[in-house]
N, CA, C and O atoms as CSV, one atom per row, in Angstrom:
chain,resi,resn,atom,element,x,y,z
A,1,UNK,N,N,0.030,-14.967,-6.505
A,1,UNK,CA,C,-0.228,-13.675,-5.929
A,1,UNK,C,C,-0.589,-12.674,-7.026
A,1,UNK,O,O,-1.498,-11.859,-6.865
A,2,UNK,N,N,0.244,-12.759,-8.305
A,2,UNK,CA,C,-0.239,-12.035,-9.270
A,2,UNK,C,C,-1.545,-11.809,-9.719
A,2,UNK,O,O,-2.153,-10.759,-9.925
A,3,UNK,N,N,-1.991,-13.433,-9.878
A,3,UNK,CA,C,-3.025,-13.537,-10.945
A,3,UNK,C,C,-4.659,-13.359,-9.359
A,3,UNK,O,O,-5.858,-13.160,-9.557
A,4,UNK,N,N,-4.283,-13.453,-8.671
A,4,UNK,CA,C,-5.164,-12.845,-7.356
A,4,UNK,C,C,-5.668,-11.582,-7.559
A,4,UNK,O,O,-6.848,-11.301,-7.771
A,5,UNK,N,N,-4.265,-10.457,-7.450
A,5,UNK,CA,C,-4.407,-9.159,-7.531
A,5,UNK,C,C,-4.923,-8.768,-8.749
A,5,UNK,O,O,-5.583,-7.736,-8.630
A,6,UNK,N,N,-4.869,-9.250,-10.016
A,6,UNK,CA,C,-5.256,-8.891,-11.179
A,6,UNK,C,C,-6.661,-9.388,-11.434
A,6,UNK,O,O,-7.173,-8.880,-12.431
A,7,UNK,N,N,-7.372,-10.212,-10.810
A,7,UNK,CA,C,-8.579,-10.706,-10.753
A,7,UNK,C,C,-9.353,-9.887,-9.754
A,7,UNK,O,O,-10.524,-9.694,-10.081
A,8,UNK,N,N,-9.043,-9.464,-8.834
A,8,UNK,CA,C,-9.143,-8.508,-7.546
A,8,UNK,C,C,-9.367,-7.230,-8.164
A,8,UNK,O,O,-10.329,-6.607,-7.715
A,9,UNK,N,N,-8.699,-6.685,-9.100
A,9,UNK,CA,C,-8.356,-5.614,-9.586
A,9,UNK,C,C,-9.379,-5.305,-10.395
A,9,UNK,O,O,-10.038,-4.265,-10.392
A,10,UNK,N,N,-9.533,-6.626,-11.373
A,10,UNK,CA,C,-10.877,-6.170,-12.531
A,10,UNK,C,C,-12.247,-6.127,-11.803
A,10,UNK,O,O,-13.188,-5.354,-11.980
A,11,UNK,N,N,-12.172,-6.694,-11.328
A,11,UNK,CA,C,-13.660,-6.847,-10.358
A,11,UNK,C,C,-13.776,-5.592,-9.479
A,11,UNK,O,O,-14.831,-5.279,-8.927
A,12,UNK,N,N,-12.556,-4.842,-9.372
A,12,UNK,CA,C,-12.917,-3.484,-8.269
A,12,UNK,C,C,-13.037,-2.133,-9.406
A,12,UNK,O,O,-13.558,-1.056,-9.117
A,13,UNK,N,N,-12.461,-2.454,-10.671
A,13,UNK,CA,C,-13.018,-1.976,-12.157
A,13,UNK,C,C,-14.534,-2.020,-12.853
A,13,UNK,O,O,-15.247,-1.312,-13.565
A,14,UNK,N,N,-14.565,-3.495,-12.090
A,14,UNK,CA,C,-16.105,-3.471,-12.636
A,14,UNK,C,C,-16.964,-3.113,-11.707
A,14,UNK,O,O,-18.038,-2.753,-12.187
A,15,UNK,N,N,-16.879,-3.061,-10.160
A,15,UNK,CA,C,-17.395,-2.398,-9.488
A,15,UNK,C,C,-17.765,-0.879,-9.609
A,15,UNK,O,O,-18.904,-0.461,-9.406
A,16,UNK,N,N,-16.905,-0.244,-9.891
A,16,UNK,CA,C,-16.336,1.305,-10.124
A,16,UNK,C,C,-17.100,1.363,-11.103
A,16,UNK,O,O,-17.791,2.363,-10.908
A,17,UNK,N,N,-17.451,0.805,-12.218
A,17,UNK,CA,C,-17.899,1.452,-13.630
A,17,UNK,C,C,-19.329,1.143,-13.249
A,17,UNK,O,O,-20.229,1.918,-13.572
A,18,UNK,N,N,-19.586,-0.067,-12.510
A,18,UNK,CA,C,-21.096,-0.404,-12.489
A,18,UNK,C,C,-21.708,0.499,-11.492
A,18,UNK,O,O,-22.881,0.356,-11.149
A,19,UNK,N,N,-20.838,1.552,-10.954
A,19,UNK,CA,C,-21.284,2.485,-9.505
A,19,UNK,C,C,-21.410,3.739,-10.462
A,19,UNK,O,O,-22.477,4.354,-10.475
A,20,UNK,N,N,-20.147,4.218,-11.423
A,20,UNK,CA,C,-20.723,5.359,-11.951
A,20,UNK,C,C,-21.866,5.138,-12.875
A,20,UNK,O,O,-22.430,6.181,-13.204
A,21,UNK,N,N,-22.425,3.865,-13.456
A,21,UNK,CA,C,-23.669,4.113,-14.320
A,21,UNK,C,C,-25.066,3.900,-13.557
A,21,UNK,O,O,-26.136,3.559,-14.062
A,22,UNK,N,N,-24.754,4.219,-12.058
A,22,UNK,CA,C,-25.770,3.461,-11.043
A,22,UNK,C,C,-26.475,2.167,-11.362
A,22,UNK,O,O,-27.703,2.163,-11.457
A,23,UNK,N,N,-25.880,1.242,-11.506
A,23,UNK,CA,C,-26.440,0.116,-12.080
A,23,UNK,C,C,-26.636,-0.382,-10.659
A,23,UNK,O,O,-25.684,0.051,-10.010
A,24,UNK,N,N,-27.552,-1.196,-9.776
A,24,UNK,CA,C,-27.744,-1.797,-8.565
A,24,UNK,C,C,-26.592,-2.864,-8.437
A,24,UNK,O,O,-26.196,-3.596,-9.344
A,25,UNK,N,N,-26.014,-2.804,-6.822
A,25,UNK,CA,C,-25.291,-3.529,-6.464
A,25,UNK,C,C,-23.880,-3.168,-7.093
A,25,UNK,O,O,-22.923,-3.847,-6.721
A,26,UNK,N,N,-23.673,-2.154,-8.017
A,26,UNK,CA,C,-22.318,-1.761,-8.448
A,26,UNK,C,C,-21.572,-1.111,-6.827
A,26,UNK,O,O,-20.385,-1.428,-6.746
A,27,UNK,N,N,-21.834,-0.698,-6.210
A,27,UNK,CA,C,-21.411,0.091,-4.582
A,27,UNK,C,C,-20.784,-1.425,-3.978
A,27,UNK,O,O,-19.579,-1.438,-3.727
A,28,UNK,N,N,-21.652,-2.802,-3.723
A,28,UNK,CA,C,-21.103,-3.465,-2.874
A,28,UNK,C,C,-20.027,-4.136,-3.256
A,28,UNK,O,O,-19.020,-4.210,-2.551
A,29,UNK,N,N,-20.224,-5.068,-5.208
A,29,UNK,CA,C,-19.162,-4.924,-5.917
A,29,UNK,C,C,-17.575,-4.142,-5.812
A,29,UNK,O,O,-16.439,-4.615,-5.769
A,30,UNK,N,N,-17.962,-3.093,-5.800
A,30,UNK,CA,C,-16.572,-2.175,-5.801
A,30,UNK,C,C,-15.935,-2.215,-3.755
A,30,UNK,O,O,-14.808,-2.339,-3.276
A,31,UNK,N,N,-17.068,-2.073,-3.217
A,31,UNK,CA,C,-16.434,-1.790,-1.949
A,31,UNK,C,C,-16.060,-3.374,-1.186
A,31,UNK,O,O,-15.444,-3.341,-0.121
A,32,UNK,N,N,-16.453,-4.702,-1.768
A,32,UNK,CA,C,-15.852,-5.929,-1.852
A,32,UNK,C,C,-14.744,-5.973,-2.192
A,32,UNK,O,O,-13.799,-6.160,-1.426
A,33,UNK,N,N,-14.656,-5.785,-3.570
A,33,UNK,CA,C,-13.309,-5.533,-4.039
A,33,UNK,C,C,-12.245,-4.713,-4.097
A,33,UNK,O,O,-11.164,-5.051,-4.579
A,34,UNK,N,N,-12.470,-3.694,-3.654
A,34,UNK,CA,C,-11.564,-2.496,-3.022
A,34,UNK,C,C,-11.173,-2.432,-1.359
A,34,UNK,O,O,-10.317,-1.660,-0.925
A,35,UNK,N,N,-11.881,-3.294,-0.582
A,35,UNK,CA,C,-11.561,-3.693,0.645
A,35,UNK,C,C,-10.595,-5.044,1.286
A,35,UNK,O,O,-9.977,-5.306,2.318
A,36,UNK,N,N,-11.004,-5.883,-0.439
A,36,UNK,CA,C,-10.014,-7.363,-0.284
A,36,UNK,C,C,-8.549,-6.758,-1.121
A,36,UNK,O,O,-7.590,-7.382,-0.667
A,37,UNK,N,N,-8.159,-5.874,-2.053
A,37,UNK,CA,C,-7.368,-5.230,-1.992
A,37,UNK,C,C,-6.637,-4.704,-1.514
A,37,UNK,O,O,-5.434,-4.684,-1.773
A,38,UNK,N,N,-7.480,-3.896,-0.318
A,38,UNK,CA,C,-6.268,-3.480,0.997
A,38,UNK,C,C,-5.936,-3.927,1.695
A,38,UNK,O,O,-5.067,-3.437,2.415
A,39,UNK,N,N,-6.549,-5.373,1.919
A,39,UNK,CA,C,-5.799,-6.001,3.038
A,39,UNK,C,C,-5.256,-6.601,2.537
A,39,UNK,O,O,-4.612,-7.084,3.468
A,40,UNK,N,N,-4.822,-7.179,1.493
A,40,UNK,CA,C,-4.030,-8.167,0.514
A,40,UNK,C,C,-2.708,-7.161,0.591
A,40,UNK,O,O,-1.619,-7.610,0.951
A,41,UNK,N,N,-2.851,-6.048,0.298
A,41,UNK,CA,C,-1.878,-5.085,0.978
A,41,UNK,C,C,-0.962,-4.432,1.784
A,41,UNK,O,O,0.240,-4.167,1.755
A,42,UNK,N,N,-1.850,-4.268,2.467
A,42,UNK,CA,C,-1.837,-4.361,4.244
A,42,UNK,C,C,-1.250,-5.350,4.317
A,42,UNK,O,O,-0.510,-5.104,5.269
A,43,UNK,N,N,-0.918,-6.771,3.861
A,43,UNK,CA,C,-0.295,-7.785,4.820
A,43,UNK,C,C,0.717,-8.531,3.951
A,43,UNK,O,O,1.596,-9.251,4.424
A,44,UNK,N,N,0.539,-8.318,2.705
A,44,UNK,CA,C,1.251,-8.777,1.534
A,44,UNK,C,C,2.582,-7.834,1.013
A,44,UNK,O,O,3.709,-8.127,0.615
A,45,UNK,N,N,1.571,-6.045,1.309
A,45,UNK,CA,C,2.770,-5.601,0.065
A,45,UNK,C,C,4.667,-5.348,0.143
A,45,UNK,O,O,5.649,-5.222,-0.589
A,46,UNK,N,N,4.263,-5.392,1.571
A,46,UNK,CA,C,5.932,-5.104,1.846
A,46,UNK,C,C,6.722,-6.493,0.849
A,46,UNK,O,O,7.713,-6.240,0.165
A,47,UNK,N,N,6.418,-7.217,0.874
A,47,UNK,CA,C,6.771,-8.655,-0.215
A,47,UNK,C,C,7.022,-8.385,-2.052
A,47,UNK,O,O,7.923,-8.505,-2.882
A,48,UNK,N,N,5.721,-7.996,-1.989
A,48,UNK,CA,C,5.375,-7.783,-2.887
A,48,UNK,C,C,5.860,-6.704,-3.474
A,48,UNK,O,O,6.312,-7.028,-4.572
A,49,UNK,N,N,5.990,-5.506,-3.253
A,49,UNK,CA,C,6.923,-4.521,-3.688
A,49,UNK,C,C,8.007,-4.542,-3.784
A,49,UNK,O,O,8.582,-3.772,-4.554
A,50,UNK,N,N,8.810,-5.645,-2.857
A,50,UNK,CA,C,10.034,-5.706,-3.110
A,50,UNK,C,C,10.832,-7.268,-3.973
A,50,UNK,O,O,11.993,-7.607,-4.203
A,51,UNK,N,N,9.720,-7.762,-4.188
A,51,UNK,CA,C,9.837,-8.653,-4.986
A,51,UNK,C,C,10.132,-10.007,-4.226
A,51,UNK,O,O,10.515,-11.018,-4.816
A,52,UNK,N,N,9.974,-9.954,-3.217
A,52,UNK,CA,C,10.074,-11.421,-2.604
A,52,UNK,C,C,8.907,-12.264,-2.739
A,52,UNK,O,O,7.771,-11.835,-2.537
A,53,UNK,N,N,9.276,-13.998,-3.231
A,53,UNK,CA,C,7.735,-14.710,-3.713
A,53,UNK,C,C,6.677,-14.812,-2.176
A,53,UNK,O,O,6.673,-14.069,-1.195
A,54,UNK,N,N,6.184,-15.543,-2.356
A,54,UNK,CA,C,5.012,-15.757,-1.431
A,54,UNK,C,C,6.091,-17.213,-0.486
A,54,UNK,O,O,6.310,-17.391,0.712
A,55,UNK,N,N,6.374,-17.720,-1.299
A,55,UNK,CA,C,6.825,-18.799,-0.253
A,55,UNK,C,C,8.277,-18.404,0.695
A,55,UNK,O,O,8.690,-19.135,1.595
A,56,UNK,N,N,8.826,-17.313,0.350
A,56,UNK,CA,C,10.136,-16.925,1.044
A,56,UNK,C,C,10.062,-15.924,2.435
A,56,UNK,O,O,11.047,-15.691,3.135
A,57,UNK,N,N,8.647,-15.365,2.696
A,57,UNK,CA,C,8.112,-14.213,2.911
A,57,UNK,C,C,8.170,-14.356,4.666
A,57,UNK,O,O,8.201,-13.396,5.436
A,58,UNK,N,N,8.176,-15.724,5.035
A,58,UNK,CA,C,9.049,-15.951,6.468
A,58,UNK,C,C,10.513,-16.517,6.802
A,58,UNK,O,O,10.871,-17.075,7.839
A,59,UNK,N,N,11.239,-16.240,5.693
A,59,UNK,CA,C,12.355,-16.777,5.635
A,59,UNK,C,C,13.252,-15.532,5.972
A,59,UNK,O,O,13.296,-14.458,5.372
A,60,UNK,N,N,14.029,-15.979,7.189
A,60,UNK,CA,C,14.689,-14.640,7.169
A,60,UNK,C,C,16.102,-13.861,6.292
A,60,UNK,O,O,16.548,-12.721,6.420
A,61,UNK,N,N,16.691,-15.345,5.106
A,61,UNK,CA,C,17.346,-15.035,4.240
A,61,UNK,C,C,16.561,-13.784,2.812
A,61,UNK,O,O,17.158,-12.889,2.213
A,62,UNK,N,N,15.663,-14.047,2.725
A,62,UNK,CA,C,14.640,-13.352,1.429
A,62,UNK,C,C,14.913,-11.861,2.025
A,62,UNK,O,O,15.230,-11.044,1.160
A,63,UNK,N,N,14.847,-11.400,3.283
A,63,UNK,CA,C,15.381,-9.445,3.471
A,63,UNK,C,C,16.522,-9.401,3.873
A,63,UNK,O,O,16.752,-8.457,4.629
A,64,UNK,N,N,17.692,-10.353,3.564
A,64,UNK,CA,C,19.081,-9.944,3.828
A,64,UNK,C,C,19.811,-8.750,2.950
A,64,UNK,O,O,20.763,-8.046,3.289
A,65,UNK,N,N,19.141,-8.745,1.843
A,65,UNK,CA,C,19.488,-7.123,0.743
A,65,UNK,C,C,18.700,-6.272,1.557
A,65,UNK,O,O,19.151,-5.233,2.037
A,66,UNK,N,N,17.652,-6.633,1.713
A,66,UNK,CA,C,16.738,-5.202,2.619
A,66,UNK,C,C,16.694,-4.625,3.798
A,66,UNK,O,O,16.098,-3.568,4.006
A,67,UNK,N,N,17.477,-5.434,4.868
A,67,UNK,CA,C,18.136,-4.498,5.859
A,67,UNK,C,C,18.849,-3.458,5.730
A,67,UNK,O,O,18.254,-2.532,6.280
A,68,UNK,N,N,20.034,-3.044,5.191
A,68,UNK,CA,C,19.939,-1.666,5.127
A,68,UNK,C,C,19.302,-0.553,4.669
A,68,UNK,O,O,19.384,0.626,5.011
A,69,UNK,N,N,18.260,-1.453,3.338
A,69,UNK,CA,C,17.412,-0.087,2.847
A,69,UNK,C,C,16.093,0.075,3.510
A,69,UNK,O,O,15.345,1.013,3.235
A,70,UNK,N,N,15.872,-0.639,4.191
A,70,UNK,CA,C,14.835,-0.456,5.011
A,70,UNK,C,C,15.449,0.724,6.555
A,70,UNK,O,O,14.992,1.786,6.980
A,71,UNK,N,N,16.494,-0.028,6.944
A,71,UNK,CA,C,17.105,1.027,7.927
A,71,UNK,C,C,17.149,2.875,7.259
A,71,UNK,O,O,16.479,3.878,7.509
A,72,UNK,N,N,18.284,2.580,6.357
A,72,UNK,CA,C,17.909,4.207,5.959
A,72,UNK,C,C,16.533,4.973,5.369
A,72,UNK,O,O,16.289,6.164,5.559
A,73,UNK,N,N,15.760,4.121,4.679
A,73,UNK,CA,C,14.440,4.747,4.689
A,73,UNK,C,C,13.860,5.154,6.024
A,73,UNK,O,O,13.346,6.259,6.200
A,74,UNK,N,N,13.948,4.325,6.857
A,74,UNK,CA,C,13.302,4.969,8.330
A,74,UNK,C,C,13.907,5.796,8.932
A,74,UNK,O,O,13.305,6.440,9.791
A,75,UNK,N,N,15.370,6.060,8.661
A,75,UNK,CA,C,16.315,7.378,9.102
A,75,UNK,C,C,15.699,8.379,8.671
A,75,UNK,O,O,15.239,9.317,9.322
A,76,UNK,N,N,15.674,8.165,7.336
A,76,UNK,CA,C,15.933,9.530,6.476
A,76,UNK,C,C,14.414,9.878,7.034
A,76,UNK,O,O,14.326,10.791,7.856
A,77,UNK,N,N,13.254,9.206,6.631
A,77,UNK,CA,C,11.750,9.890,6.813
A,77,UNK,C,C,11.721,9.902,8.423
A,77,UNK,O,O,10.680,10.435,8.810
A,78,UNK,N,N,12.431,9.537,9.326
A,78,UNK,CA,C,11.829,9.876,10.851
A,78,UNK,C,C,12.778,11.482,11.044
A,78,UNK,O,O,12.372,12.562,11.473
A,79,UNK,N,N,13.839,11.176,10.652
A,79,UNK,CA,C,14.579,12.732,10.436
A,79,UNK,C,C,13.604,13.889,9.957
A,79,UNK,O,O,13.168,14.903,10.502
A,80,UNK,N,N,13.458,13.344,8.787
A,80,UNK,CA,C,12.495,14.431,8.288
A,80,UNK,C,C,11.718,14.999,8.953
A,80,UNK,O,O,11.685,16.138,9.418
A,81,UNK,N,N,10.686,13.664,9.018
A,81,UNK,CA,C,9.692,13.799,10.265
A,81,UNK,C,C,9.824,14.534,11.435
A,81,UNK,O,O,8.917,15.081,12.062
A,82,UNK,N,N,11.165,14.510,11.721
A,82,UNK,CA,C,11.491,15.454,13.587
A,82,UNK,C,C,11.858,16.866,12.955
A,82,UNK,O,O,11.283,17.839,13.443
A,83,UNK,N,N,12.822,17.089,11.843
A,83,UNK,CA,C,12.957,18.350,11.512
A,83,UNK,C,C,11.559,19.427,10.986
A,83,UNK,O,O,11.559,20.658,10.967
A,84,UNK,N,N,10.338,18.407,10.556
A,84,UNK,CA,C,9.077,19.270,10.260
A,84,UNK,C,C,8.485,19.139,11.473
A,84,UNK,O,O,7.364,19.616,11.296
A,85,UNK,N,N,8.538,18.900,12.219
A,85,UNK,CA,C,7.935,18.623,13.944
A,85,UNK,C,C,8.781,19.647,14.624
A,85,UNK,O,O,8.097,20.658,14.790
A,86,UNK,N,N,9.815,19.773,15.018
A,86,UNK,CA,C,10.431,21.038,15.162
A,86,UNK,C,C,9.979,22.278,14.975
A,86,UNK,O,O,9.589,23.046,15.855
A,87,UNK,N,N,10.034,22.481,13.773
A,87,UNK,CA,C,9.484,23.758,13.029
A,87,UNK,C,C,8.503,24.595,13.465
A,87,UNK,O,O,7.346,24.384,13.102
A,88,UNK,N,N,8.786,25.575,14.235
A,88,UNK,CA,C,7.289,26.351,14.342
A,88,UNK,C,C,5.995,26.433,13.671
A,88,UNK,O,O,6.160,26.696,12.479
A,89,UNK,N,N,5.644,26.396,13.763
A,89,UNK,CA,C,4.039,26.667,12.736
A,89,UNK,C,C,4.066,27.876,11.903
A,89,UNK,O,O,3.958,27.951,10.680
A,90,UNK,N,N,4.268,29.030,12.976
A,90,UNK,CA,C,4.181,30.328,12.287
A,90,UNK,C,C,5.400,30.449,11.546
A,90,UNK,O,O,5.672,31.649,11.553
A,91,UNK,N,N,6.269,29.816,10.913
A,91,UNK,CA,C,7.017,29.981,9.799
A,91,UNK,C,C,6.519,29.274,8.682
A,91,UNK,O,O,6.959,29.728,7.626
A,92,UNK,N,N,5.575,28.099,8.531
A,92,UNK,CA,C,4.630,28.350,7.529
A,92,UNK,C,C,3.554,28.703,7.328
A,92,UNK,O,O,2.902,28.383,6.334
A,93,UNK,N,N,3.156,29.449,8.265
A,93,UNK,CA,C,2.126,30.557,8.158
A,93,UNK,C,C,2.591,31.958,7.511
A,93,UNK,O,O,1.902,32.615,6.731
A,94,UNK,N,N,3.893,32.308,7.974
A,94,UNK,CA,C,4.383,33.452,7.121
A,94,UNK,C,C,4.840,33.500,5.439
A,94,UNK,O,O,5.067,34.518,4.785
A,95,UNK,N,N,4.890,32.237,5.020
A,95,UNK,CA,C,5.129,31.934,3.667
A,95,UNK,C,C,4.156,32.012,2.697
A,95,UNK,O,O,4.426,31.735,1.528
């Protein structure tokens, strides 16, 4: 998974550099590789950020530490979330 993303990565580098010197075909380059990125993302990173390998990633022992921090992260930001939803508008309009 590493050596994917890091191959993924230079190629959306070399896309990017070959787009700012307008060199032809630097645009499809970068938007190839900046699109297989996000979905590698999109479907990988919850794993991947938390450090679980690729082969554990349907195992339901590999998020037995991450049930509760996954629970209070969604407390705390849906809280949030309802207390700025609450909030009138025109009190940050008056600020």
């Amino acid at each position: 998974m590493k050596k994917f993303e890091l191959i993924v990565g230079l190629i959306a580098i070399l896309g990017a550099f070959l787009k700012i010197l307008h060199i032809p075909g630097g645009f499809y380059i970068a938007l190839l590789a900046f699109t297989t990125l996000s979905m590698f993302y999109y479907v990988f990173g919850f794993a991947l950020f938390n450090g679980i390998r690729l082969r554990d990633i349907l195992k339901k022992a590999a998020y037995a530490e991450y049930y509760k921090r996954i629970f209070k992260r969604i407390s705390i930001y849906g809280s949030l979330g309802l207390i700025l939803y609450l909030i009138p508008a025109s009190f940050f309009a008056a600020l």
